[in-house]
C-alpha positions as CSV (number, residue, x, y, z in Angstrom):
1,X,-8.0,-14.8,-4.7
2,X,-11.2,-15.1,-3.0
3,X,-12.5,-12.7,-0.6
4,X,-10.9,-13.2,2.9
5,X,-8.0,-15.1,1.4
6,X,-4.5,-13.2,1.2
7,X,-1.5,-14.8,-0.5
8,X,2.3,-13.4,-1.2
9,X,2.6,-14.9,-4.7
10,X,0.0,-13.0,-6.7
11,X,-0.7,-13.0,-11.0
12,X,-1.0,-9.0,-10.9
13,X,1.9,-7.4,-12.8
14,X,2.2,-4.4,-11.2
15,X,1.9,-5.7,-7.4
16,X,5.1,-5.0,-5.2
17,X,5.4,-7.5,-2.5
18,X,7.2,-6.3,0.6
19,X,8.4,-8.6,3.0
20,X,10.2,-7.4,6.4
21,X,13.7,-8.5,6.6
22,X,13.0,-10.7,9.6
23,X,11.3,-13.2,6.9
24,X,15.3,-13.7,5.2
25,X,16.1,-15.2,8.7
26,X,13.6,-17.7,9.0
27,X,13.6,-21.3,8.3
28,X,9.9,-22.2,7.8
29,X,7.2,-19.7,7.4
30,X,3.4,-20.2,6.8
31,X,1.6,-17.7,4.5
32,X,-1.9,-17.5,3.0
33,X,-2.1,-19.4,-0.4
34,X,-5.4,-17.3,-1.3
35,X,-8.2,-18.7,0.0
36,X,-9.7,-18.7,3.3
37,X,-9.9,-21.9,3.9
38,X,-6.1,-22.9,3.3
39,X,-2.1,-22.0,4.8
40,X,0.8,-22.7,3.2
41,X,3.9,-24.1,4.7
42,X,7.3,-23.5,3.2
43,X,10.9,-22.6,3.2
44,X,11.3,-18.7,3.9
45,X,14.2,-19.0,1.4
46,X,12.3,-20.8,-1.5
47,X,9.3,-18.3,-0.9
48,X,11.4,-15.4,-1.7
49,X,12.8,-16.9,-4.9
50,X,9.5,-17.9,-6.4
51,X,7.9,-14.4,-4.7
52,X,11.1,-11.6,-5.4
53,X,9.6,-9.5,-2.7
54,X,11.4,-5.9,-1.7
55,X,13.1,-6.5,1.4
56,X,13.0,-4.1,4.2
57,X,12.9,-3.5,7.3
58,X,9.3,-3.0,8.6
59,X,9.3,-4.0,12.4
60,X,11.9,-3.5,14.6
């Protein structure tokens, strides 16, 4: 990624991904794609399959 850009789906093995459980109730989310300059748009359900985040509950 370059600096300033943040992204869910990363290439590092040993990452762990959490997502708060709010995101499984969510039609369309928007999420950085790794650079600074550029958002993704996409179905909260297809993000978690390509992603396989932990889910919990981080916000109430």
């Amino acid at each position: 990624m370059e600096p300033g850009g943040a992204s869910p789906v990363c290439g590092v093995a040993d990452a762990v991904i959490v997502f708060d459980a709010a995101v499984t109730r969510m039609d369309i989310v928007y999420c950085g794609s790794g650079r600074a300059d550029r958002t993704v748009r996409m179905e909260a359900g297809r993000l978690i399959e390509v992603v396989n985040p932990r889910i919990e509950e981080l916000s109430s």
